[in-house]
Each structure stands twice: as C-alpha cells, then as structure tokens.
C-alpha positions as CSV (number, residue, x, y, z in Angstrom):
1,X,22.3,-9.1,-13.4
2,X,19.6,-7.9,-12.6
3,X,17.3,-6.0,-15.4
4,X,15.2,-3.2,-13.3
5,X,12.8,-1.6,-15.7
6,X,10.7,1.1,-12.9
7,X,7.7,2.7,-13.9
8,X,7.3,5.4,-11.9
9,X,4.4,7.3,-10.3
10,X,3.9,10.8,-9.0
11,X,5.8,11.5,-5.4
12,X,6.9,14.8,-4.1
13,X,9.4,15.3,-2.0
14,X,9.3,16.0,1.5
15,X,8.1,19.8,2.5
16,X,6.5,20.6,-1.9
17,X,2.7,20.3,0.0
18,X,3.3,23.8,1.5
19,X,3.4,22.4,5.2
20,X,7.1,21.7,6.0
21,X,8.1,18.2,6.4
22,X,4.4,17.0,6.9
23,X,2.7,15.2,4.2
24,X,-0.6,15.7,3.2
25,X,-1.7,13.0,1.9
26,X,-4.1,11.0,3.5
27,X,-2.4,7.6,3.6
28,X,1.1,9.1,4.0
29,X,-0.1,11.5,6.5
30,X,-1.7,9.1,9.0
31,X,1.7,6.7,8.8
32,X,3.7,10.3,9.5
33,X,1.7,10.9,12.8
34,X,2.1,7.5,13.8
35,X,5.4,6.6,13.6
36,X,7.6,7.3,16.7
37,X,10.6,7.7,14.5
38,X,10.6,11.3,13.0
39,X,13.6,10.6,10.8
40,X,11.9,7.9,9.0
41,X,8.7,9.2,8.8
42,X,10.3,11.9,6.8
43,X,12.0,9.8,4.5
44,X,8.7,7.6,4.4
45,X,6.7,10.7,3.7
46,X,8.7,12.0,1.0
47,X,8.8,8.8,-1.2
48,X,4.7,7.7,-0.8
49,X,3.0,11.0,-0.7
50,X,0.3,11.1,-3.1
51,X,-1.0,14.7,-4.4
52,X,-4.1,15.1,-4.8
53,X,-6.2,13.0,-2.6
54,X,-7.9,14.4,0.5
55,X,-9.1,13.4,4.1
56,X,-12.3,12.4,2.6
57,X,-11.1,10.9,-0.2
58,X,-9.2,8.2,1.9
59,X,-10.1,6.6,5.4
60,X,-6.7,6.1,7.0
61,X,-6.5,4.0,10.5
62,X,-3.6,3.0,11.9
63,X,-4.9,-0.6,11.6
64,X,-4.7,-1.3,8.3
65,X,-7.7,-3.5,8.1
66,X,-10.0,-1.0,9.1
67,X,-9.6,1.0,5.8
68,X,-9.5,-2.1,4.1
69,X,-12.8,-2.7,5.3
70,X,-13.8,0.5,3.9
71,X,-12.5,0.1,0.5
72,X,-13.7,-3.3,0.1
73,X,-17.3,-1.9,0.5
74,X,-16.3,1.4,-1.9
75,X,-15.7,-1.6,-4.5
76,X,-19.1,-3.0,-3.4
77,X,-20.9,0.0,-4.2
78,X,-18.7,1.1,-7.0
79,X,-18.2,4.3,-5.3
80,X,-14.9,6.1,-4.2
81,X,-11.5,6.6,-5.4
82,X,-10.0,3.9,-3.1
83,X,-11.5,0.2,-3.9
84,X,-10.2,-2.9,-2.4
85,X,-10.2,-6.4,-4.5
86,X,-9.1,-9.9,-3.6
87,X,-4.6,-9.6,-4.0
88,X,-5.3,-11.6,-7.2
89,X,-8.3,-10.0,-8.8
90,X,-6.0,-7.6,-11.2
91,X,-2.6,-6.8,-11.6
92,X,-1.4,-3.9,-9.1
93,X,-0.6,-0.5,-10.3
94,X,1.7,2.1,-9.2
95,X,-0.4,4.2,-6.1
96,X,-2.1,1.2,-5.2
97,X,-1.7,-0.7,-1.9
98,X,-1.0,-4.2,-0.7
99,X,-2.4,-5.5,1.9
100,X,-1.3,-8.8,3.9
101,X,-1.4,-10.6,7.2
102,X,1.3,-9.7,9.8
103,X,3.4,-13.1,10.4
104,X,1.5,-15.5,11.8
105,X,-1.7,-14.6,10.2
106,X,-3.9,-16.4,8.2
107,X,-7.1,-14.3,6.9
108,X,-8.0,-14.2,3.9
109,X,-10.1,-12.0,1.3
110,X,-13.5,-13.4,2.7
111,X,-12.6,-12.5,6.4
112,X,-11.5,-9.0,5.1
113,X,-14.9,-8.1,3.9
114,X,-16.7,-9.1,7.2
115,X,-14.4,-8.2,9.6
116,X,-11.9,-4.6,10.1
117,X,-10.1,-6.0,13.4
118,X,-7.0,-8.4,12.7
119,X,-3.4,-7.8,12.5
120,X,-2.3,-6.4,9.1
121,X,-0.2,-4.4,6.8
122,X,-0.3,-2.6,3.6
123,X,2.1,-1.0,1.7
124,X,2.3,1.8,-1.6
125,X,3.4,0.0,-5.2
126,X,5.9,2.8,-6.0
127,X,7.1,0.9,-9.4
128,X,6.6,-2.4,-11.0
129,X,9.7,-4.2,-12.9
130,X,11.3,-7.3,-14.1
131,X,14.4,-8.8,-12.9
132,X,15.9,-12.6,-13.6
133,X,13.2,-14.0,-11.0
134,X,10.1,-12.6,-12.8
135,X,8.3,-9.3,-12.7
136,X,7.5,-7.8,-9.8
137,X,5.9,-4.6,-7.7
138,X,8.4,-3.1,-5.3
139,X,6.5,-1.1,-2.6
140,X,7.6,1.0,0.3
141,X,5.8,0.9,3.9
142,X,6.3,2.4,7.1
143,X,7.0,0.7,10.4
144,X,8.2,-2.5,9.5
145,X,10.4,-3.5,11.7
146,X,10.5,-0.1,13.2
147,X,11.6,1.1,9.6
148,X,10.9,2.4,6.1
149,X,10.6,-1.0,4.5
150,X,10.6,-2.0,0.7
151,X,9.3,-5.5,-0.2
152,X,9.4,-6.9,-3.9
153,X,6.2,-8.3,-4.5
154,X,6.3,-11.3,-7.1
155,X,3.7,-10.8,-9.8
156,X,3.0,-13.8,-12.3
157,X,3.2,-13.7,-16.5
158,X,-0.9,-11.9,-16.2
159,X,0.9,-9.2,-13.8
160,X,-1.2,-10.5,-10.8
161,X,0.2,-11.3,-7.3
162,X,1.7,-14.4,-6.5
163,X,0.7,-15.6,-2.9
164,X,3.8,-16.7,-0.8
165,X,3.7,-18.9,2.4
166,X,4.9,-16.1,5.4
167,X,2.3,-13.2,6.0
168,X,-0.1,-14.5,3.2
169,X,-1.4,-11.5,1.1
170,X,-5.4,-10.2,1.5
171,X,-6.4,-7.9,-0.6
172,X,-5.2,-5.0,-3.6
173,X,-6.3,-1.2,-2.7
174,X,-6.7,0.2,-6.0
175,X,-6.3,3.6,-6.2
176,X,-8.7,5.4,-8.9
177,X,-7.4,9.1,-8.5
C-alpha cells in the first residue's frame, strides 16, 4: 500500500493567467512554445505554471543547461530568484527543478558550472511524499518521450536526492519566489 502524503504548491489551471490556454510563466511558457504536441503542452501548462515570476525573473532555453548555467552563477553571486546547487546540496522543494543528464550522459555538477551545452533535462517538484520505498519528490516535465512525464525522484532520511545509475542527476534549481 502505498502511503502518498503530497504537499502541494501553487498551480493554476490552464487559461486563469488571462491569456487563453497559454501559460505565462516563464519556465512553463518556453516548454508550451516548444512542444509540437498542443494537447500536452496544455495539460503540461496547466499543472507546472508558476504565478508570479516573469521573463526576467527566469532565463528559459530550450536546452536545459543553458539556464542551468545561468542559475548556477545567480547562486554564485547570491542574486536572483532562480539559483542552481549541486542535486545533493539541500533537500528539493516544491517549485524547484531537477536537472539530470539525458541517457547516456555523464556530466556532473562541476561540468555544469563551466559549460551550458550538453544534453539535459529538468523537471518541476510539484509534491514531495513518502511511500513503502522511502520519501520522494514527484515532478512533472514536458517532452519526455514526446509526453508530459512524471518521475519519482528518491530523496534519502535528510530529504536530499539520491543519485541513481541511468541519466545521473546534475544539479537542484531552487526557486526563491
């Protein structure tokens, strides 16, 4: 049995931002004009969109790493509302983002901060919970697989992530706002 204890964060569904079916969030919004799929970037939309922040708030790019880049030097600096840590470095929290290799890849924390060109993904924690394995984050991303995808992410006893072999994780987007 499975023992699912969500804690949620702050969503709005699909068409509350005043603009139809388009997001405005910045994360959300740049996944919404990339995906070829308009049903699923609706459904994508509606469950990860974010009030609040704004274009300049949050550097989105279709390739992940480049705003990983980006956030990694906000944390730098201790400036900005988006800051990007090793996955380890604290326990993730609903709004943030996961970042990881696409399969196959093997960079690591260190690469991230010198480089914003290598295959990667990132997806939103939209609750973090406890089942028979463990706790865990569940997030929700868009084109995996040509799909809105949700991945548990194991979190140890601290609430930290767990590494795993396939698609090794990089780096934890915190979100400040």
């Amino acid at each position: 049995m499975m023992n699912f204890r969500p804690t949620v964060g702050t969503v709005r569904p699909v068409g509350s931002s005043g603009h139809g079916s388009r997001p405005t969030g910045p994360i959300c919004s740049g996944i919404f004009r990339a995906s070829k799929h308009r049903g699923l970037r609706r459904s994508f939309a509606g469950a990860c969109e974010r009030p609040g922040a704004t274009k300049d708030e949050f550097l989105f790019h279709p390739r992940h790493a480049v705003f990983v880049h980006w956030a990694i030097a906000n944390e730098k600096a201790g400036t900005g509302l988006f800051r990007a840590v090793r996955y380890d470095a604290a326990p993730p929290e609903v709004g943030d983002l996961v970042h990881w290799n696409q399969p196959g890849g093997t960079f690591d924390f260190p690469h991230a901060t010198t480089e914003d060109s290598y295959p990667s993904h990132s997806a939103i924690v939209v609750a973090l919970g406890q089942d028979d394995d463990g706790r865990f984050a569940m997030t929700i991303g868009g084109n995996e697989n040509d799909s809105v995808g949700r991945t548990r992410v194991r979190l140890n006893i601290a609430g930290s992530i767990v590494q795993r072999a396939n698609s090794p994780f990089i780096s934890l987007v915190r979100t400040l706002k």
